[in-house]
C-alpha positions in Angstrom: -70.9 40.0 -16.8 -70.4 43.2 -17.8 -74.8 44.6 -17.9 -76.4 46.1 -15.5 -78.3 44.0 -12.3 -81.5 44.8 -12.9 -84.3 43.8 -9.7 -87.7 42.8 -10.3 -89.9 42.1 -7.6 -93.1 42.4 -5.1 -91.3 44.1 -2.4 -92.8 47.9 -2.5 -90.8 50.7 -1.2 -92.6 50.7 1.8 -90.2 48.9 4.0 -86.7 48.7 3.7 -86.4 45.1 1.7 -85.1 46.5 -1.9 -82.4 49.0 -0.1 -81.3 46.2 2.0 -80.6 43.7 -0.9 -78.8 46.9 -3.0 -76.5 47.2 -0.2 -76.1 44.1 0.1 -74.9 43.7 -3.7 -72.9 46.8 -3.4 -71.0 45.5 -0.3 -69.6 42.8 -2.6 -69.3 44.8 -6.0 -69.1 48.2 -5.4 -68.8 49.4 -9.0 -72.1 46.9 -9.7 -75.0 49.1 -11.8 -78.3 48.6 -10.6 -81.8 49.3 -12.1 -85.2 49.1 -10.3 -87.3 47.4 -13.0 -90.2 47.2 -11.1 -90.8 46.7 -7.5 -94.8 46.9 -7.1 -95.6 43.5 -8.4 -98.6 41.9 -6.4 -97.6 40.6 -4.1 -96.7 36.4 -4.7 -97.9 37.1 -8.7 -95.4 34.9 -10.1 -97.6 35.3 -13.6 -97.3 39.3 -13.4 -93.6 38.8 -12.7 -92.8 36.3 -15.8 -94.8 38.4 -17.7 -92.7 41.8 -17.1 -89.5 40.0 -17.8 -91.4 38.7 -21.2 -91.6 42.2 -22.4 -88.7 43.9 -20.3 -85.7 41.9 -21.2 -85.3 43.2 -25.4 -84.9 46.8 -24.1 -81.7 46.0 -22.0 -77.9 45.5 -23.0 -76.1 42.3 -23.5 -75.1 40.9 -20.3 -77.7 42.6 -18.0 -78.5 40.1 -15.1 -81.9 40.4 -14.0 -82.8 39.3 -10.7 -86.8 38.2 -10.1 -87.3 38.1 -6.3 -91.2 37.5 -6.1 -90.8 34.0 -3.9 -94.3 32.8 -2.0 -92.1 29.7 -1.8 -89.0 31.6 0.1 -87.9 29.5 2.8 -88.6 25.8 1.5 -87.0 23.5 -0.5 -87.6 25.0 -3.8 -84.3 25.5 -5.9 -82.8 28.8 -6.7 -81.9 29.0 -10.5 -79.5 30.9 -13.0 -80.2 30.6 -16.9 -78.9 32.0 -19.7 -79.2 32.9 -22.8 -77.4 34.5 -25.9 -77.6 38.0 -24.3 -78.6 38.2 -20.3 -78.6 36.2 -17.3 -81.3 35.3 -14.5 -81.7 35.0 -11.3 -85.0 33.7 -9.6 -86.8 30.9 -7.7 -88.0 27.8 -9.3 -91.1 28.9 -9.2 -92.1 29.5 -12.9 -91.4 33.1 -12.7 -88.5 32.3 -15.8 -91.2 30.7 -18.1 -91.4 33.6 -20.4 -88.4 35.6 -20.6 -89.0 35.0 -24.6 -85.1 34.0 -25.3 -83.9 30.2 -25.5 -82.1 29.2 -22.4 -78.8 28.1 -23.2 -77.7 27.1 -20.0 -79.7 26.7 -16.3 -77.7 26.0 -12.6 -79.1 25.8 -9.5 -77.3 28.5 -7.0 -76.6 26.1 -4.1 -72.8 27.0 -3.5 -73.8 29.0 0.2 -70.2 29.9 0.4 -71.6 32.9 -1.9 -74.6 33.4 0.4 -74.8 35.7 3.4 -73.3 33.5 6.5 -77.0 33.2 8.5 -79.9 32.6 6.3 -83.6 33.6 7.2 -86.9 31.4 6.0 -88.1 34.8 5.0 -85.4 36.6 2.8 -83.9 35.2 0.3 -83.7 38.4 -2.1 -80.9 39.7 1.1 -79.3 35.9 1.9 -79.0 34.3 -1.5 -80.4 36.7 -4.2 -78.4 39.8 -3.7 -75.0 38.2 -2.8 -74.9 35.8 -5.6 -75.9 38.5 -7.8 -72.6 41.1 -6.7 -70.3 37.8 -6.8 -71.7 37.2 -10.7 -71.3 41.2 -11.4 -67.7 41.1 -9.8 -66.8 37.7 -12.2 -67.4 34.8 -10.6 -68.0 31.9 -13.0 -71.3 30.3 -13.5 -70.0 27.4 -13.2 -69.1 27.9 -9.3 -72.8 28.7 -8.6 -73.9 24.7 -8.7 -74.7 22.4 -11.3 -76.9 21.9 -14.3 -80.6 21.9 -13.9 -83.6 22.0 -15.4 -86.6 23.9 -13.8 -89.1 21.8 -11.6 -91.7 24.1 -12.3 -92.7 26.0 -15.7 -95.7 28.1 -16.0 -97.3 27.9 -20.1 -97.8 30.9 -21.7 -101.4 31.4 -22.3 -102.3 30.3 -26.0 -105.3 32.4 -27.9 -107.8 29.8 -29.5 -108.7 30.3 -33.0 -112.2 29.5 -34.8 -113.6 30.5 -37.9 -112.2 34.0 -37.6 -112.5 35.0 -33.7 -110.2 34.5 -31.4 -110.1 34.2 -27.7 -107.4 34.6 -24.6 -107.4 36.2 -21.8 -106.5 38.8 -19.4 -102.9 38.2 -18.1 -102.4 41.1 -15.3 -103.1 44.8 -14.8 -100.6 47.8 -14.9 -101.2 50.9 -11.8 -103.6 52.6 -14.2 -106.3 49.0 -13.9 -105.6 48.4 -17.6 -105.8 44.8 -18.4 -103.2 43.4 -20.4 -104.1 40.6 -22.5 -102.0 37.5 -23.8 -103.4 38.8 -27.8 -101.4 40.5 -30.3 -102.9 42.2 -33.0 -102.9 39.1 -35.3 -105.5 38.2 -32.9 -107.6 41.0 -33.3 -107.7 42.0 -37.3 -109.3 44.8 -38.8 -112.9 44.9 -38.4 -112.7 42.8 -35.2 -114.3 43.8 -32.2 -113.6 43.0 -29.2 -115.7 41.9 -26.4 -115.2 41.3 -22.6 -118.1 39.2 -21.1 -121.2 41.1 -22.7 -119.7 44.2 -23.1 -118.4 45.2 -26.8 -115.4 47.5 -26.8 -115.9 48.1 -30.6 -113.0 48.0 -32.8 -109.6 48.5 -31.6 -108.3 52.0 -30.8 -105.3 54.1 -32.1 -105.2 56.0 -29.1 -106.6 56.5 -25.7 -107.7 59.9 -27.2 -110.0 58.3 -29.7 -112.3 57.7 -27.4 -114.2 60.4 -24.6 -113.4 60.0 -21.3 -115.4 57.2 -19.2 -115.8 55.2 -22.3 -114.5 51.6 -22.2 -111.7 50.6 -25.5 -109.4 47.9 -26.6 -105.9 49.2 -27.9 -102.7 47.7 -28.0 -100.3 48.8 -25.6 -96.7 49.2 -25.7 -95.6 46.3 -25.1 -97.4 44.6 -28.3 -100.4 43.2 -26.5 -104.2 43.8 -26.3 -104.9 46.0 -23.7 -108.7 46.4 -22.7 -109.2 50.3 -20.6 -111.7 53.3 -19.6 -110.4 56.1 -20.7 -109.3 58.0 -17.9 -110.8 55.7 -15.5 -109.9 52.0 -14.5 -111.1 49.1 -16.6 -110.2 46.5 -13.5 -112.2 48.5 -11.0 -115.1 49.4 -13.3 -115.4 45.6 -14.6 -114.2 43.8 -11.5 -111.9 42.1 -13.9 -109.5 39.6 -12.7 -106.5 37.7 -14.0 -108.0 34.6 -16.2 -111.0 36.4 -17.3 -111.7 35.6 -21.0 -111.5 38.3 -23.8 -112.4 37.9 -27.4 -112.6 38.9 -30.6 -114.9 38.7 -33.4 -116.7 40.6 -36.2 
């Protein structure tokens, strides 16, 4: 492995979890690279986390190991895997949260070799105890093959399909970024010109360039950066002013 470890998970900054597991990687490969991808998940949202790995992973270097620690399950029996494909590795909990990382898995372990976990494992810490050290052992070039043995996942989450009929479409909101935009599982194929888009009763009108092109306090549909339908109030917060929530339906129609 010669990427960057890059950690994903719900952990905050508050409290000293995401330092602890750094050190914890650095104690073992000192020369490892890190990168915080994101560490504000909400908290247990396994869909959130699959879904920032979905449309984080093409923007890193071959070889980048990425390391999802958002784990309601920490602590039980659930398995800890390692897949990879063609250009990066992952680390995470059999939990679904490597459903969508958008690359055919070539290859899938389960980690349970503990003589590359910390010597006294807690119920409640698996990012410090398993995560962390099996991720510095991989960046300093132990083999895959050491980590355990082939697997499949026990748990897969489906991506959200958007249903098609005589020219609308419908999906639906997958999670919301720190402004309380709602992204959307809908691509602009779903959402043609002269398509607008609606949200319960409310019509959002056709689908903006910009934020700009609308005036402030007025709600819009736009795609966002990361290719998807994004429903927001400009300058204000679509999930607060809405009460949206993750599942909600969103369509499209003329």
């Amino acid at each position: 492995m010669t990427g960057p470890i890059v950690l994903l998970t719900d952990f905050g900054f508050h409290d000293p979890f995401v330092g602890i597991m750094k050190g914890v990687v650095l104690s073992i490969a000192p020369k490892a690279q890190i990168v915080d991808l994101c560490h504000a998940v909400p908290p247990q949202d396994v869909r959130t986390a699959a879904f920032h790995l979905r449309v984080s992973t093409p923007y890193f270097p071959k070889g980048a190991l990425f390391v999802a620690v958002v784990d309601p399950g920490v602590g039980t029996a659930r398995k800890v895997l390692w897949a990879r494909t063609a250009k990066h590795q992952f680390l995470g909990p059999d939990n679904g949260v490597l459903s969508w990382i958008g690359e055919p898995v070539l290859e899938m372990r389960e980690v349970n070799n503990h003589k590359l976990f910390l010597h006294h494992l807690s119920a409640t810490f698996h990012g410090r105890d398993i995560f962390a050290p099996v991720a510095g052992h991989l960046a300093k070039g132990k083999a895959p093959k050491e980590l355990g043995p082939k697997t499949k996942p026990a748990w897969e989450i489906e991506f959200p399909q958007v249903m098609r009929n005589d020219g609308a479409a419908r999906g639906e909101i997958i999670g919301f970024d720190r402004f309380g935009n709602a992204v959307t599982n809908m691509t602009r194929e779903s959402v043609p010109e002269g398509c607008h888009v609606f949200f319960g009763d409310s019509d959002l009108g056709l689908v903006s360039h910009t934020y700009a092109g609308r005036d402030p306090g007025e709600v819009m549909a736009i795609i966002g950066s990361s290719g998807f339908l994004e429903l927001a109030v400009r300058e204000g917060n679509f999930q607060q002013h809405f009460k949206a929530k993750a599942g909600d339906a969103v369509e499209s129609r003329t």
